[in-house]
C-alpha positions in Angstrom: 141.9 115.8 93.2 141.5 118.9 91.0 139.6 122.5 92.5 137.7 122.1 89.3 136.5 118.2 90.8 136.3 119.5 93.9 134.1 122.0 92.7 131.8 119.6 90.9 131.2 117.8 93.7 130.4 120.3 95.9 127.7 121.9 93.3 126.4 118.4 92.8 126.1 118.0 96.6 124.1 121.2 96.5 121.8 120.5 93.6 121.0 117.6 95.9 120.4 119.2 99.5 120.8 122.9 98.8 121.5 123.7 102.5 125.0 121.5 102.8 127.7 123.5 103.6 130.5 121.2 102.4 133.1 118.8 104.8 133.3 120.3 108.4 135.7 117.3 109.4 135.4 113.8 111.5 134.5 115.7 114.7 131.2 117.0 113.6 128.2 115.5 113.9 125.9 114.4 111.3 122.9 116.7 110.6 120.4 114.1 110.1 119.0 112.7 113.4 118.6 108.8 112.7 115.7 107.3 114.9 117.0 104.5 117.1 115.6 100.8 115.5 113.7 98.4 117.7 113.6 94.7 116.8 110.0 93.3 116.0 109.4 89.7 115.1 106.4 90.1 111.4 103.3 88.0 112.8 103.1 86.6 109.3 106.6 85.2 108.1 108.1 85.0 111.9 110.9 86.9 111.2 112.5 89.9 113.2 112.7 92.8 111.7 114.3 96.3 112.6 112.4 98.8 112.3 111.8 102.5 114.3 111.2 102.2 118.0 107.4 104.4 117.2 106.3 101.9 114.3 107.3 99.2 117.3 105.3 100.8 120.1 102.6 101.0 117.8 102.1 97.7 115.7 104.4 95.2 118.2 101.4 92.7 118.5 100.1 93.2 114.7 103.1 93.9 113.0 103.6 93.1 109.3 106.6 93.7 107.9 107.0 95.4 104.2 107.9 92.0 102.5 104.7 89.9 103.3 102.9 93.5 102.7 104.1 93.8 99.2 102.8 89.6 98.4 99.8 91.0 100.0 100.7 87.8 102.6 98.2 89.2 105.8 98.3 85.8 107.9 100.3 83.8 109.2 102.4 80.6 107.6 100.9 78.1 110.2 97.6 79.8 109.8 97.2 79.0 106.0 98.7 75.8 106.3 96.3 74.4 108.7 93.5 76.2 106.4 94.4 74.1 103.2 94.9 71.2 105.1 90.9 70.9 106.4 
């Protein structure tokens, strides 16, 4: 690749975090500390879901995950099946 590319790149990098400091190598370590994931079954849909070990200490017995929350789903399948079906 070209110094001028090269160059480009890093500026662009910049614009976007204006603190990197460009490649240090494969034997550094990332910056960014990533927050260890938990899996929590969604008391809604049932399904298990990943999701930061504080949001899982937290909500474990009440937690809804972002799908059902964005079809404003807020309980469970069996719940509203058994509610149309009286």
């Amino acid at each position: 690749m070209s110094r001028r590319r090269d160059r480009e790149r890093y500026e662009a990098m910049r614009r976007l975090d204006p603190d990197y400091r460009g490649f240090r190598g494969h034997s550094s370590e990332p910056r960014a500390v990533v927050e260890p994931l938990e899996p929590v079954t969604c008391t809604v849909c049932g399904r298990t879901r990943n999701v930061p070990q504080s949001i899982a200490s937290e909500q474990r017995d009440s937690f809804v995950c972002s799908r059902c929350q964005e079809t404003g789903r807020q309980e469970p399948e069996g719940a509203a099946a058994e509610a149309q079906a009286e």
